[in-house]
Structures are given as C-alpha cells and as structure tokens.
C-alpha positions as CSV (number, residue, x, y, z in Angstrom):
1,X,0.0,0.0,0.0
2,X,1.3,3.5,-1.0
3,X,2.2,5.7,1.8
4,X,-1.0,8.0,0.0
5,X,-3.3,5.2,0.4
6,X,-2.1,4.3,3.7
7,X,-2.7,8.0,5.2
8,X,-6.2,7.7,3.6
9,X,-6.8,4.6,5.3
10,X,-6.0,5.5,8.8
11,X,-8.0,8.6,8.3
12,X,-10.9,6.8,7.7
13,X,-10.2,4.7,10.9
14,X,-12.2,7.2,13.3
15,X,-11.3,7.9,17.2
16,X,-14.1,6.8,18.8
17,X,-14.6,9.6,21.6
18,X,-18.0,7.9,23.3
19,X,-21.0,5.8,22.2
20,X,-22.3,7.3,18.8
21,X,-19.0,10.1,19.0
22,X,-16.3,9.9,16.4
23,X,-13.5,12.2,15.4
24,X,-11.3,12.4,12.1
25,X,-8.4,14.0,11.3
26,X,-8.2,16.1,7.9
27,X,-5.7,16.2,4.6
28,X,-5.2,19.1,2.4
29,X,-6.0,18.4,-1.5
30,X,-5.2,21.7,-2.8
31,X,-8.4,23.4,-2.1
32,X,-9.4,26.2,0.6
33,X,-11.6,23.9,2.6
34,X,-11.4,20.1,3.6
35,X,-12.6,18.1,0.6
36,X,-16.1,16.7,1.1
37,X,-15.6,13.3,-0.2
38,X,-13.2,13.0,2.8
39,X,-16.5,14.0,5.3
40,X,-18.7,12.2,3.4
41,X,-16.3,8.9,3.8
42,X,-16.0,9.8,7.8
43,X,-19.5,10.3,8.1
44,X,-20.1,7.0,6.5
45,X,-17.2,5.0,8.5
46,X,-19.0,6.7,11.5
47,X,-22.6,5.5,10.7
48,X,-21.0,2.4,9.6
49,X,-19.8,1.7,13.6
50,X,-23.1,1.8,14.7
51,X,-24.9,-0.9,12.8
52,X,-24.4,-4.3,12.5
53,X,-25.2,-7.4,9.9
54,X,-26.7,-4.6,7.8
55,X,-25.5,-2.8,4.6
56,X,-25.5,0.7,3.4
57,X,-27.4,1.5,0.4
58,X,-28.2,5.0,0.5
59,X,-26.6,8.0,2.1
60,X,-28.1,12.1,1.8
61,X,-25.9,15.0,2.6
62,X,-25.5,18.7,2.9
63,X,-22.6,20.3,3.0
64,X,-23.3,23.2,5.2
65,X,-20.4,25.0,6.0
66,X,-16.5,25.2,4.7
67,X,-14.3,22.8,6.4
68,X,-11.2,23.5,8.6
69,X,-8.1,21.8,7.4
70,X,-6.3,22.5,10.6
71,X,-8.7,21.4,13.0
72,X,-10.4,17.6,14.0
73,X,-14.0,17.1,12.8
74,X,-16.4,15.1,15.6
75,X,-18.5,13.4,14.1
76,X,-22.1,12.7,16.2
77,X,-24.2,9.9,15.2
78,X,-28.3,9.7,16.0
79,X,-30.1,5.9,15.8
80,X,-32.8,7.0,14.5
81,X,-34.2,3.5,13.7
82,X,-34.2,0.2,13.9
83,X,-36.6,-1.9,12.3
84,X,-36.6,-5.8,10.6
85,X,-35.4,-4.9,7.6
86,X,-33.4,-1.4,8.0
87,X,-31.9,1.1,10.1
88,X,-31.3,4.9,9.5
89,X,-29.0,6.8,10.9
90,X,-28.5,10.8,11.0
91,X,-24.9,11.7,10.7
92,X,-23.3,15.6,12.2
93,X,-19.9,16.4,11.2
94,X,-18.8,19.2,13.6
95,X,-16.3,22.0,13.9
96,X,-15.9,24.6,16.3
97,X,-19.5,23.9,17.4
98,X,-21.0,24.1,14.2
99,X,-22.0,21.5,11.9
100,X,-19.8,21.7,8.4
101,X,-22.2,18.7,7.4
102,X,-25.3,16.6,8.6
103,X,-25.7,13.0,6.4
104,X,-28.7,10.4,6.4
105,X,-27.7,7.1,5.7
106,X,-30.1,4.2,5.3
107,X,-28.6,0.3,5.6
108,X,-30.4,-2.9,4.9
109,X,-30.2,-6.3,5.9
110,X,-29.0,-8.9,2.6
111,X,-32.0,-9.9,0.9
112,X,-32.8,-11.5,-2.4
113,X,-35.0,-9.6,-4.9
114,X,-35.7,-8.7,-8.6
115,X,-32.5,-7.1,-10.4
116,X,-31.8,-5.2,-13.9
117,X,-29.5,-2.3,-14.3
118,X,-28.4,0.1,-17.2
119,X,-25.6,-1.5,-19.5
120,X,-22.2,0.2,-19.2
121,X,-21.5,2.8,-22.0
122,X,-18.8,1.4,-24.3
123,X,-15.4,2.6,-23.7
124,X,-12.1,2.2,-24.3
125,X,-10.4,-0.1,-21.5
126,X,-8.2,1.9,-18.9
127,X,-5.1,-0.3,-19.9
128,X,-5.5,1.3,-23.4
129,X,-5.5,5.2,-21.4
130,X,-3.0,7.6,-21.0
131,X,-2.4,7.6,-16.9
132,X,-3.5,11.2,-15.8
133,X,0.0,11.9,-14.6
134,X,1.7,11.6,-18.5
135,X,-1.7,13.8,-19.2
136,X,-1.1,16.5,-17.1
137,X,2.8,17.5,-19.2
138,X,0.9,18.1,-22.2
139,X,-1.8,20.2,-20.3
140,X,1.1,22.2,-18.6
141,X,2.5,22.8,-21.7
142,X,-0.2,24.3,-23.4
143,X,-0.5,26.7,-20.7
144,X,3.1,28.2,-19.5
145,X,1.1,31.1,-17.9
146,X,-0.6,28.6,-15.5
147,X,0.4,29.9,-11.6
148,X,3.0,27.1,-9.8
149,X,0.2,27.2,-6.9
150,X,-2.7,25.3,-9.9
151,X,0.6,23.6,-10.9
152,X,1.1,22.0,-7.2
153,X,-2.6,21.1,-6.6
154,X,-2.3,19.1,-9.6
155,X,0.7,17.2,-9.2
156,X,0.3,16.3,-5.5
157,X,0.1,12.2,-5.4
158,X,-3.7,11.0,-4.6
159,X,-5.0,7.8,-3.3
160,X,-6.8,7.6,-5.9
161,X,-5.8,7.3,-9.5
162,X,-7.9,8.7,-12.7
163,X,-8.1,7.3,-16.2
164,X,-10.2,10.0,-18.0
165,X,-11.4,8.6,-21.7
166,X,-11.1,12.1,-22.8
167,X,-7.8,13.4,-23.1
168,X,-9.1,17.1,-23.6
169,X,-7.4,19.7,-21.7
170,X,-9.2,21.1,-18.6
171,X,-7.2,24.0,-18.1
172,X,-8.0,25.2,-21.4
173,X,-12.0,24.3,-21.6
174,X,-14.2,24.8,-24.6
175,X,-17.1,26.8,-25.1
176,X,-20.6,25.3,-25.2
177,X,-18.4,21.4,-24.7
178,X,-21.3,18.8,-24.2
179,X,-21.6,18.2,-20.2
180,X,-20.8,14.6,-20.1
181,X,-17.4,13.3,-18.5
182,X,-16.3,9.8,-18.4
183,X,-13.3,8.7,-16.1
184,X,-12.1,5.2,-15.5
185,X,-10.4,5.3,-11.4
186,X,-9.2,2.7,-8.5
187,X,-7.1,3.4,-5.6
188,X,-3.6,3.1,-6.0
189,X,-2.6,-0.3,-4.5
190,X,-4.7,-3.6,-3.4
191,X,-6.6,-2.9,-0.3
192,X,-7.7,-5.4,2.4
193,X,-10.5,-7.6,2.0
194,X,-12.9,-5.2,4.4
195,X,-16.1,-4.8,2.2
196,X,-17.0,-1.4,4.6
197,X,-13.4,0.0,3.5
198,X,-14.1,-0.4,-0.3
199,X,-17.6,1.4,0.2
200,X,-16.7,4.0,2.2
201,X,-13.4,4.8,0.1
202,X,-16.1,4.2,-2.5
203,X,-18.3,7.3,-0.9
204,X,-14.6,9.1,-0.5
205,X,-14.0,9.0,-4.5
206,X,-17.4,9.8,-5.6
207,X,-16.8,13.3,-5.3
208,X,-14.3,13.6,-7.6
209,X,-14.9,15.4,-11.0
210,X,-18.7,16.4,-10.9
211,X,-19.2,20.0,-10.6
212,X,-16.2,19.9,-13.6
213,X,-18.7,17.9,-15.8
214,X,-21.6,20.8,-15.0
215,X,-18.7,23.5,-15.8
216,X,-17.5,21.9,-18.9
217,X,-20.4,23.8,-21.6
218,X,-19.6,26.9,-19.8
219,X,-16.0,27.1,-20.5
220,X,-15.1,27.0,-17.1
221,X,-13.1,24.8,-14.6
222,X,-12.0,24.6,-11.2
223,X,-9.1,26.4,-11.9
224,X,-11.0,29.8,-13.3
225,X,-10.1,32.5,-11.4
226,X,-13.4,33.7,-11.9
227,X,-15.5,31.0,-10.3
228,X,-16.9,30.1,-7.2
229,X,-17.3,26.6,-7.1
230,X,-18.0,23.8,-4.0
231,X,-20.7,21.2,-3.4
232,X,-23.9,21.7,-1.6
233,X,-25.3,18.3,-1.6
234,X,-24.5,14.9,-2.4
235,X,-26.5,11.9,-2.6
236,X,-25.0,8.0,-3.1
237,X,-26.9,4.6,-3.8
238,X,-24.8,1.8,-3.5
239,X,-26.7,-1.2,-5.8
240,X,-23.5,-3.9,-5.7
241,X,-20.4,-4.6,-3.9
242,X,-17.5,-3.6,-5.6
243,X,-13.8,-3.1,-5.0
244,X,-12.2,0.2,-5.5
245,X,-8.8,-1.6,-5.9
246,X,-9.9,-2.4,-9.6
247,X,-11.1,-0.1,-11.9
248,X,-14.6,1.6,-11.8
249,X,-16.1,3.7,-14.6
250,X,-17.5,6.8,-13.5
251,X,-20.0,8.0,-16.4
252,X,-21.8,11.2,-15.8
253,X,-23.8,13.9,-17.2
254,X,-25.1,17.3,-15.9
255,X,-28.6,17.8,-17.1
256,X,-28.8,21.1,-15.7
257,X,-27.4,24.2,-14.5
258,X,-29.4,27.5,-13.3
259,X,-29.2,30.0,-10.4
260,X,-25.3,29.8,-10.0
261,X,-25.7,25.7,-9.1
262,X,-24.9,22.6,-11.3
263,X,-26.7,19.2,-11.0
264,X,-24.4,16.3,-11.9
265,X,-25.6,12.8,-11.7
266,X,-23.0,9.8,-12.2
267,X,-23.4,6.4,-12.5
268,X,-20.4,4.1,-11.5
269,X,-19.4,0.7,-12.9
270,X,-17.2,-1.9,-12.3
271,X,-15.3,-3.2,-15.0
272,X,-17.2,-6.5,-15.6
273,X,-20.1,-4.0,-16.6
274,X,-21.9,-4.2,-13.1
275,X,-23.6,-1.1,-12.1
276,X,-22.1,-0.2,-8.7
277,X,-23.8,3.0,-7.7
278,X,-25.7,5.8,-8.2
279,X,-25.1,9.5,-7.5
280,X,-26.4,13.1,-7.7
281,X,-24.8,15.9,-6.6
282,X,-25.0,19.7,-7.2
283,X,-22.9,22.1,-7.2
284,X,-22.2,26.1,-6.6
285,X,-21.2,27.3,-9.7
286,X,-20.8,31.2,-8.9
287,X,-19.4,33.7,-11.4
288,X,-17.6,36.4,-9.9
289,X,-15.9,38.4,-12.8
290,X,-14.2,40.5,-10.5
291,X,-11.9,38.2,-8.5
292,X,-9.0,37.0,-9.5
293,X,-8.3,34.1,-7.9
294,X,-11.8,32.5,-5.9
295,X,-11.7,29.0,-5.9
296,X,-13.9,26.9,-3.4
C-alpha cells in the first residue's frame, strides 16, 4: 500500500470519543476547505460503527459550511431506527460547534430480490488510457502562464488514481463542450479484503470530478479564477459490492445548470459491466468576474 493510500486509510479509521462520538483528522487536497468526499467517507465509516449485519445503500448529505483543514471534525451519530429490515441513521460532522455537514444514511439487511440495471457505456479499456500523470505534461505545456500554486494542486500524489477517456485539456475548456465526462479510477494499490473500506473509500472517490462535468459547456473549470465553485449536496446509492482496488467507470452527465448551481448525476461501474452505484450531486457554480483568484 502506497504511503497515500495508507494515510487515507488510517483517516478513515475514526477515534471513537463515546457511544455514537467519532473524530477524524483532515488532509489538504489543494483546495481552501477540507474536501467533502473525505467527510462524506468519515461520516459513513461513522454510521457504519453503529450498525451491524446490515449494509448501506443509500446515504443524503448537505454540505453546510467550509471545512477547517487545521482542526479535528467530531463526528455525532443519531439511531434513529431500527426496524426488521433497516436502520437509518443521521450523521453531524462538527467543527468549532458548528456542523460543516449533517448526512442520512439508510442500511439494509441482505435480501434477495428482482434485479436489472443500465448496460455500461462502451469505452475504451483503462489499460488502453494515458495515466493522468503523463496527461497532465501536455496540459502544462499548453498553458506556461498557469500559476505554480494550480501547478502543485495538480501534481500532489492521490489515493486515488484517474483514467479519464477524454484526453481534452481542462485547463483550457471549450465553449458550449457537451456536459458529459467519463473517467475510468481505483485506488492506488490492493486494499484489504474489508467490504465497509471499499464502500466508504467508494463514498470518498465519488466526489471527484462532478461540478467539472456541469462546468464543462460553460467554459469553465476549477481552476477559473473567476469562479466560485463547491458542493452543496451529495446523494449515493450503493446497488452492488464492488472493490475500489480495480477499476470503476464513472459515467456522468449534468442535465442542468441555473441560479449559480450545477446538478451532476453519475453512475459508476465496475469493469465487468456491473452497475455499482448511483449518484447526484449539485454544485455552486458562482461567477464572480471580479476576482482573481476564488476558488472553493
């Protein structure tokens, strides 16, 4: 396991403070804020210690206020119910006595039942991709302007590595570009066999790349100095078990943008064809022609 990996690992492995009390620890991406796949994941992980024999297939968050890099998030955990078949669970991530995010999450007990699901797109196998890290030298390229600080959020190692299937540039986006993405991505070395690890990591890398597939018809990115951009809300349907230590095809599609938010929905694969999950999210996407350098 990569060092990368390893630090995402232990973060997930919450301090348990009391009964239904948890606190994390946070990691700087790049950003100005904690990212929120790392809160949804703890928030999960957390909701996760407090049911048994049961799985998660659904989870509903807010993201209510800007997370604090430097300081540990509790995370308080309500058992809201308990019936025969499931158990829900409401989910506060706090800082400073506030909460930055408050999460339902339903689980289920295994049970048999009827089953379709949408075929997986056709696409080109990640073996046959360029890795995103040979990508980003000809991005840099095309841009010599581009400030070292963009440069460094890019380049930092993840624990999780991206495949996209299109190789366009995203620091250079195109006008009126059809608001579709499609990224093939796993974590970077095999992980144990815990099946509550690979979901919750799941949760974790869900949150990569949506609002940038609502920007992409505007012309705009995460890197616009211009824009305002952070998630308000994201919402996860786990169908299948699946492992995030072997690639997963993320295929979204933003049907609509309007009153400076996005809405991005993705539907994740494994690479069998299985359809993994579900997700929505949407996004702040706020113009603000007079900064210079706003980025959420």
């Amino acid at each position: 396991m990569t060092p990368k990996l390893q630090d995402l690992v232990e973060q997930l492995d919450l301090e348990s403070l009391e009964v239904n009390l948890f606190r994390g620890t946070s990691r700087d991406l790049g950003g100005h804020s904690v990212f929120g796949g790392q809160v949804i994941g703890q928030a999960m992980v957390a909701a996760s210690r407090t049911v048994e024999d049961r799985r998660p297939h659904s989870l509903h968050a807010y993201f209510l206020l800007p997370g604090d890099m430097d300081a540990p998030i509790v995370y308080e955990v309500d058992r809201l119910r308990d019936g025969s078949s499931f158990s829900a669970r409401r989910v506060q991530a706090i800082q400073h006595g506030r909460p930055i995010l408050s999460m339902m999450a339903s689980f289920q007990i295994d049970e048999g039942g009827l089953e379709h699901h949408l075929p997986m797109p056709e696409v080109p196998p990640p073996e046959s991709l360029t890795p995103i890290d040979e990508l980003r030298e000809t991005w840099f390229a095309a841009v010599p302007e581009l400030p070292q600080a963009v440069r460094d959020v890019l380049t930092q190692p993840l624990a999780i590595e991206f495949r996209p299937v299109s190789s366009a540039n995203p620091l250079i986006p195109q006008q009126q570009a059809a608001p579709y993405n499609q990224i093939w991505f796993r974590a970077v070395a095999p992980l144990p066999d815990a099946a509550w690890l690979h979901r919750c990591l799941l949760a974790y890398a869900s949150d990569f790349n949506l609002i940038a597939t609502a920007l992409k018809p505007h012309g705009r990115s995460w890197y616009s100095p211009d824009m305002m951009v952070a998630s308000l809300d994201h919402a996860l349907w786990f169908h299948r078990d699946a492992r995030i230590d072997d690639w997963l095809l993320y295929d979204m599609d933003s049907p609509s943008a309007q009153g400076a938010r996005g809405m991005t929905r993705g539907l994740i694969y494994s690479r069998d064809g299985a359809l993994v999950a579900s997700v929505a999210q949407e996004g702040l996407m706020r113009h603000r022609p007079d900064a210079t350098a706003v980025r959420a």
